[in-house]
C-alpha positions in Angstrom: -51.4 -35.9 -24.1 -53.9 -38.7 -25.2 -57.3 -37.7 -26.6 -59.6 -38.9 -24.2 -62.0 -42.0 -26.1 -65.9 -40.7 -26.6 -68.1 -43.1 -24.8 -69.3 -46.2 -27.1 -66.0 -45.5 -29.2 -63.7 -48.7 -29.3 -60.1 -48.4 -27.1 -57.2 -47.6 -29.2 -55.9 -51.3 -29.0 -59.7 -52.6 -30.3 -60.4 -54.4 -27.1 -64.2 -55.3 -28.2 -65.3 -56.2 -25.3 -67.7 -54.5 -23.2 -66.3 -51.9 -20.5 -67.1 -52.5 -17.5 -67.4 -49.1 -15.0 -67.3 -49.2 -11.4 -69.3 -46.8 -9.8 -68.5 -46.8 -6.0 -69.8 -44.6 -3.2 -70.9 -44.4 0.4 -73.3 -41.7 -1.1 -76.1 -44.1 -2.8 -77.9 -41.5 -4.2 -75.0 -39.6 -5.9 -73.8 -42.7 -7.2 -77.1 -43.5 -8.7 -77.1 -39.8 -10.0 -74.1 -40.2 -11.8 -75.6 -43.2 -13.4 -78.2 -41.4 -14.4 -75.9 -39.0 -16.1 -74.1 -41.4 -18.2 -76.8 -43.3 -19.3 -78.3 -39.8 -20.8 -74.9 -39.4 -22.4 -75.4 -42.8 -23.8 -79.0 -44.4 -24.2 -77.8 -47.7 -25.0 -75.6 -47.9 -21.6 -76.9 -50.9 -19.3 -76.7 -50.0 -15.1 -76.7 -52.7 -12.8 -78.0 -52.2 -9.2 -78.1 -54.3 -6.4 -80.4 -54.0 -3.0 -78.3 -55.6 -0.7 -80.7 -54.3 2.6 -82.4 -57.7 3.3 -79.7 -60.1 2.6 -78.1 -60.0 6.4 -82.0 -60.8 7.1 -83.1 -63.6 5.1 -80.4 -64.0 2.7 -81.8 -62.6 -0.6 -80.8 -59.6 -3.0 -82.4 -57.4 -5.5 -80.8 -56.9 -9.0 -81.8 -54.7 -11.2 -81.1 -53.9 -14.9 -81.8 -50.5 -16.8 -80.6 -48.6 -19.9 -81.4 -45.3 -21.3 -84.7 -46.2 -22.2 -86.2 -47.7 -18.8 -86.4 -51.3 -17.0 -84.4 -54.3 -18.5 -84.4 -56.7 -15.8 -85.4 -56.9 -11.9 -84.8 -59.8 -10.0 -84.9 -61.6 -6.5 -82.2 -64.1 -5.9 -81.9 -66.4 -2.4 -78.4 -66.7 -1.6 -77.5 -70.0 0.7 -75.1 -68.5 2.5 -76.0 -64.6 3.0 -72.9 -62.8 2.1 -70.8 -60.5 0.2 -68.7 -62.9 -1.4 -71.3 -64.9 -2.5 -73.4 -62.3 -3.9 -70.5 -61.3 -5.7 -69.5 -65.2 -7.2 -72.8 -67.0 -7.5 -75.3 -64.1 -8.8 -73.5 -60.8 -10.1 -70.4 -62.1 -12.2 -72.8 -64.6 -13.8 -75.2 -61.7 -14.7 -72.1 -59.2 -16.1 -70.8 -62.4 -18.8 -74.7 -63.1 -19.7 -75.2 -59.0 -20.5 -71.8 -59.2 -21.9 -72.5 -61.7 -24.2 -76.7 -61.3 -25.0 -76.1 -57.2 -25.1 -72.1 -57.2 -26.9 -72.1 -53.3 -27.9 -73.6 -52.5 -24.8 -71.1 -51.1 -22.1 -72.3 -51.7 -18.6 -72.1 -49.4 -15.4 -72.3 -51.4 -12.1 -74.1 -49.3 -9.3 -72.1 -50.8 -5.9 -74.1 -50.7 -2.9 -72.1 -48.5 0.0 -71.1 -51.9 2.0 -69.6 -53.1 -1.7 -66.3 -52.6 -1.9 -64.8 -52.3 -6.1 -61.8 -53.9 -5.2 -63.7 -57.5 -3.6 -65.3 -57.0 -7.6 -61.9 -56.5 -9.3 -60.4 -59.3 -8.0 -63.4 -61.6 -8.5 -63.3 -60.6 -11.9 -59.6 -61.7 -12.3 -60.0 -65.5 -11.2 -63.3 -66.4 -11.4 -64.9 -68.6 -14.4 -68.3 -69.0 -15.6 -69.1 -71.2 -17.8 -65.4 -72.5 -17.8 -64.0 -69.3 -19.4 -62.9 -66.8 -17.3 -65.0 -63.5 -16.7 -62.3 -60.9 -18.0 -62.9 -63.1 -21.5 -66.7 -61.5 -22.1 -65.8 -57.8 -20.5 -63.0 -55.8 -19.2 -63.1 -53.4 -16.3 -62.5 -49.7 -17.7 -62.4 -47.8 -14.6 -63.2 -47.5 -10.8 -64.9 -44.5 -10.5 -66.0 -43.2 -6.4 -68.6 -40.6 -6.5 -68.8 -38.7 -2.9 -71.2 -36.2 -2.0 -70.1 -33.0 0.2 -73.0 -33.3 2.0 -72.0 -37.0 4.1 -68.4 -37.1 3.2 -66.6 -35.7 5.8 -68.9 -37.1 8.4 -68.7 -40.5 6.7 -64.9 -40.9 6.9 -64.8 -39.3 10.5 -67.6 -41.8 11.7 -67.1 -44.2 14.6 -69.7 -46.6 13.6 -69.8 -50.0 12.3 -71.8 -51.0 9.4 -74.2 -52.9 11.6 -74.9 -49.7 13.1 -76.5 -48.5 9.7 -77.6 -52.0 9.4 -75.6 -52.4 6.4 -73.5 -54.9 7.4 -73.4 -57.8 4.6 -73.3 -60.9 6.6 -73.3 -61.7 10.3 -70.1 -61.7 10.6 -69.0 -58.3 8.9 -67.4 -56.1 11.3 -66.1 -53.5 8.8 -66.1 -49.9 10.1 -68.2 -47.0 8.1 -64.7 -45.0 7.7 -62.6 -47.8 6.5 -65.2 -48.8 3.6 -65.8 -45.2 2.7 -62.0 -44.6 2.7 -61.1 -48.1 0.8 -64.0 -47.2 -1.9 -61.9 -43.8 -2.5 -58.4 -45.4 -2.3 -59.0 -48.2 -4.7 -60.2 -45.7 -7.7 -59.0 -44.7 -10.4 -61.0 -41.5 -10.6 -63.0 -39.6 -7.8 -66.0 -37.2 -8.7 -66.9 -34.7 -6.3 -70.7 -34.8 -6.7 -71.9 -31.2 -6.6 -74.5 -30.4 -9.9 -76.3 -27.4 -8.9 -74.2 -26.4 -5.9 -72.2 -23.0 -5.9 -68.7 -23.5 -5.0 -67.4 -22.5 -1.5 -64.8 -23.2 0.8 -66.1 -26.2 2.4 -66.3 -27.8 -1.6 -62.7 -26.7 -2.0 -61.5 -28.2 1.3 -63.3 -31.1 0.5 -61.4 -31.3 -3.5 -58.2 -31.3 -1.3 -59.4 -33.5 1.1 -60.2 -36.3 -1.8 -57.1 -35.4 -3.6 -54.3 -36.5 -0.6 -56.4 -39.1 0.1 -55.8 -40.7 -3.3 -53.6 -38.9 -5.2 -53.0 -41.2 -8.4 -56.5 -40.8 -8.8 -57.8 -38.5 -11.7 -59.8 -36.0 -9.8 -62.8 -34.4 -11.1 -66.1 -32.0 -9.6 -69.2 -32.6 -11.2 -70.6 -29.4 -11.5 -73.1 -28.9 -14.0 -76.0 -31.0 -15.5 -74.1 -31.9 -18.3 -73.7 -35.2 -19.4 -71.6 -35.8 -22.1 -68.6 -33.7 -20.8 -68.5 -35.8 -17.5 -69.4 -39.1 -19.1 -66.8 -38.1 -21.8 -64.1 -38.4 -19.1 -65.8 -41.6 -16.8 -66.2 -43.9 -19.7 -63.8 -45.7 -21.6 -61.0 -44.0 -19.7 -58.8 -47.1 -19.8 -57.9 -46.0 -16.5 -58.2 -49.0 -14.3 -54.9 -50.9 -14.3 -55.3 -54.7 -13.2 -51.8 -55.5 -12.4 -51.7 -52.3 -10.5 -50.4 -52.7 -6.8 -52.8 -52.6 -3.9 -53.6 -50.0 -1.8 -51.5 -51.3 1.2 -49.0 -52.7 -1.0 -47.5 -50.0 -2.9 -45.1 -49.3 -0.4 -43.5 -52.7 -0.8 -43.5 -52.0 -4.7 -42.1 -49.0 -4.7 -45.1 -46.7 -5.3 -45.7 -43.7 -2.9 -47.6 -44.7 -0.2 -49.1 -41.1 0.1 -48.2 -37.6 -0.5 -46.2 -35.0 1.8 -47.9 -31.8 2.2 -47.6 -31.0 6.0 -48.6 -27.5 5.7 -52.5 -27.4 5.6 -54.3 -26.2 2.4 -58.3 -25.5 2.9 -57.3 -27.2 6.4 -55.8 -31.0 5.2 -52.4 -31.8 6.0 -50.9 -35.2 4.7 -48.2 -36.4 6.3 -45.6 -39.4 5.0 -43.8 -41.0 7.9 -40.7 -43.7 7.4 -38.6 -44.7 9.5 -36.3 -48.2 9.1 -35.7 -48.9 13.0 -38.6 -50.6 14.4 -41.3 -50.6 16.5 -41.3 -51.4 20.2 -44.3 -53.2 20.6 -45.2 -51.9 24.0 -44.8 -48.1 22.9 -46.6 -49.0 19.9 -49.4 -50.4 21.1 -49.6 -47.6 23.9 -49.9 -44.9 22.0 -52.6 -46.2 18.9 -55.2 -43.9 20.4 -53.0 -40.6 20.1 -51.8 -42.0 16.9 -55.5 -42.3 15.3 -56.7 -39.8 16.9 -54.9 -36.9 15.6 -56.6 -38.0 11.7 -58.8 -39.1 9.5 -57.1 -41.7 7.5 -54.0 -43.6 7.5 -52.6 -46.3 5.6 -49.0 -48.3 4.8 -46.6 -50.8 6.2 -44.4 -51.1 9.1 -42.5 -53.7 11.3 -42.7 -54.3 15.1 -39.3 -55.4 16.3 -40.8 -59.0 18.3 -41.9 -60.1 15.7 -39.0 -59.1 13.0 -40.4 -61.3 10.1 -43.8 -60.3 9.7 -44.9 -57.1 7.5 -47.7 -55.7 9.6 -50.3 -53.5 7.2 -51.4 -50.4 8.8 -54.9 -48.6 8.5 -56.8 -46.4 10.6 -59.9 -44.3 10.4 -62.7 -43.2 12.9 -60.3 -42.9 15.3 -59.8 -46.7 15.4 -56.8 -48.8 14.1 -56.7 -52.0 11.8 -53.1 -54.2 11.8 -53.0 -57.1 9.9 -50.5 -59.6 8.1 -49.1 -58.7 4.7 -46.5 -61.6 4.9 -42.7 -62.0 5.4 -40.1 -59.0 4.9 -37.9 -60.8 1.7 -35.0 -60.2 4.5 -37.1 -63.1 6.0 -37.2 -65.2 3.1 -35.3 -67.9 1.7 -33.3 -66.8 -1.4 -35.4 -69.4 -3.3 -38.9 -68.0 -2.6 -37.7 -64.8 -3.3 -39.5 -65.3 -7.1 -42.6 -65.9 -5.3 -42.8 -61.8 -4.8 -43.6 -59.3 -7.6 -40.3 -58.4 -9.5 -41.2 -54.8 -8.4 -41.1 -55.7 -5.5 -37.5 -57.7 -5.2 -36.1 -54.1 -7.5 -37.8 -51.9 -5.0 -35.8 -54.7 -1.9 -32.3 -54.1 -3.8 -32.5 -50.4 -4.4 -33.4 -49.7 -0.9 -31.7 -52.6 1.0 -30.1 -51.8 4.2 -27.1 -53.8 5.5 -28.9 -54.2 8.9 -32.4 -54.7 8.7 -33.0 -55.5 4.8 -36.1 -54.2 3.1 -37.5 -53.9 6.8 -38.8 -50.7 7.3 -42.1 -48.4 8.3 -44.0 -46.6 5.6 -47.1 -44.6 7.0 -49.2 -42.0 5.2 -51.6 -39.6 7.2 -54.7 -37.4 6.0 -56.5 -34.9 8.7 -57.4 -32.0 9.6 -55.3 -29.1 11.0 -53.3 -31.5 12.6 -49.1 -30.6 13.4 -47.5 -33.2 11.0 -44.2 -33.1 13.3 -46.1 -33.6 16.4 -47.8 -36.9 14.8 -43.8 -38.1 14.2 -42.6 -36.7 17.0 -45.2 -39.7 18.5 -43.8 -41.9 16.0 -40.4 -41.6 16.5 -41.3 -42.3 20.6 -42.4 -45.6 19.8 -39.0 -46.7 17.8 -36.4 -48.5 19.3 -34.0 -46.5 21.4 -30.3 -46.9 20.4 -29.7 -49.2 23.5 -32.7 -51.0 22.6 -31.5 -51.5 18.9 -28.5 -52.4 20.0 -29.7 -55.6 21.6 -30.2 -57.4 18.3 -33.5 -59.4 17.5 -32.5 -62.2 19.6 -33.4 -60.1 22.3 -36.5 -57.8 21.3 -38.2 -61.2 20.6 -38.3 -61.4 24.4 -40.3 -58.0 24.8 -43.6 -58.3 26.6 -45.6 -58.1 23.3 -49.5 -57.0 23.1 -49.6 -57.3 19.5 -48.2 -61.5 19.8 -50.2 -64.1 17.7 -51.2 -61.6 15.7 -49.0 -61.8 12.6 -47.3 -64.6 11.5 -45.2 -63.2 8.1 -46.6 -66.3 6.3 -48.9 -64.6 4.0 -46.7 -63.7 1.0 -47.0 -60.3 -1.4 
């Protein structure tokens, strides 16, 4: 087992840079709380916070700049557009090189507003340049760290509301669900704190550890539960735990990662569920039974096929009691042989050790956290809305003829 690095110490491989920490949360005051903490741990620690609550009025955000020692910076910026994105490209990646560079044995801790998602930051970091170099040249993300608080969480991720309903919706046009951000902040990181300092244990923390655990179980889990900072900070900073070539959340299916773990039998009340199946979907079924499917839990995620429209990998995510489907490209069964090196090599090793002489890599990977919720019943559902034997036995010449609700919505041309 690897000693775990002391914050301010250098990474084994004496990667100078500054490390860059995530902090992530639908809890803002927890997440600011742990930012506290690890600047006590560590004085000379900058934390960068943005007030994102008037930009879907008139466009502008607040960033602010501490360290251990108080104020650094606080600024208002006027964004043309009013957005996310552009928040993210024109006004916070310049800021991280400048501290970076003016501030080099500083490590910084980015505070992201609940309607920030880490992973829209990760991948900015990865391709964008300022200054023509690009930003992973002046500082390297360390970790993604979600901080929840048992007090919202379980409302959070069981919410039916939009973030315009909190008005915290980043732009106009932002229709992201509460649930869906909470649950993508929790997926995407590399470790999740349970934010409970000063709180006794009880059953309702313990279901809640479980809870956080099958939603993300490659994540390092950890319960604040003392006051003490260096401990804690010990095991947030400098971590090395954020991997940028990881595979996505929605993609590790396709790569050959777990999508989710089994554990149908409920502990503290959470039963996760893993559902596969290679047949497809019929589309009529499918769409049909979406309520009773979402219904029945809090979070699901992964990859399936709907047998209309064979070449298209449809992505998979519900929360609230609502479902998301979207395109994650063409099955490689779908693909011309020369194309094929356009996909991950994990994922054409994952194709060939699971190909099937029928349908390919085609196949339906679906992962399911809830409460108290009868794991076989939720594929007993599942396996209703799969193609009968007669039906299979038609061949995809055919099923492309099924009255289709789901039609013009995936196309298969957005590759992995």
């Amino acid at each position: 087992m690897s000693q775990l690095a002391q914050p301010g110490a250098a990474p084994p491989h004496a990667d100078l840079r500054p490390a860059l920490t995530l902090l992530t949360g639908f809890a803002p005051e927890a997440t600011r709380a742990a930012a506290d903490l690890l600047t006590r741990a560590d004085p000379a620690l900058l934390v960068v916070e943005y007030d994102l609550a008037a930009l879907p009025v008139d466009g502008t955000v607040r960033r602010t700049v501490r360290d251990g020692r108080g104020p650094v910076e606080d600024e208002r910026t006027a964004l043309e557009h009013g957005c996310l994105s552009c928040t993210v490209r024109d006004d916070l990646l310049p800021a991280l090189v400048r501290l970076a560079r003016t501030r080099p044995a500083s490590d910084i801790a980015l505070v992201l507003p609940p309607n920030m998602e880490p992973e829209t930051v990760a991948a900015a970091c990865s391709w964008t340049h300022v200054d023509g170099a690009p930003v992973t040249e002046a500082l390297r993300i360390d970790s993604v760290v979600a901080v929840c608080d048992p007090a919202s969480l379980m409302e959070t991720l069981d919410s039916d509301q939009d973030l315009s309903d909190r008005g915290l919706h980043a732009a106009d046009d932002d229709t992201r669900s509460v649930a869906d951000t909470a649950a993508r902040q929790i997926e995407y990181a590399d470790t999740v704190v349970l934010w409970t300092p000063g709180r006794e244990p009880d059953f309702e923390q313990a279901r809640l550890a479980v809870l956080l655990q099958r939603l993300n179980p490659w994540a390092r889990h950890l319960v604040a539960d003392r006051d003490e900072p260096a401990p804690l900070a010990a095991h947030l900073r400098r971590s090395g735990r954020f991997d940028p070539d990881g595979p996505e959340p929605y993609g590790r299916g396709l790569e050959g990662y777990a999508v989710g773990c089994h554990e149908p039998e409920p502990d503290c009340g959470v039963v996760a569920a893993v559902y596969r199946a290679r047949r497809p979907f019929h589309p009529g079924r499918l769409h049909a039974a979406l309520p009773a499917i979402a219904g029945r839990t809090l979070r699901g995620r992964g990859h399936l096929w709907i047998a209309s429209q064979p070449d298209a990998i449809v992505a998979w995510e519900s929360s609230g009691g609502g479902v998301a489907m979207g395109d994650l490209g063409r099955w490689l069964a779908a693909t011309p042989d020369e194309e094929w090196e356009e996909s991950s090599p994990e994922r054409r090793v994952n194709a060939d050790l699971h190909w099937d002489p029928e349908f390919g890599d085609r196949e339906v990977q679906l992962a399911f956290v809830g409460l108290h919720f009868a794991a076989d019943e939720l594929a007993a559902v599942l396996d209703g809305c799969l193609l009968t034997d007669a039906e299979a036995a038609e061949g995809a010449d055919r099923w492309r003829e099924y009255d289709d609700p789901f039609d013009g919505c995936f196309d298969g041309r957005e590759g992995n």
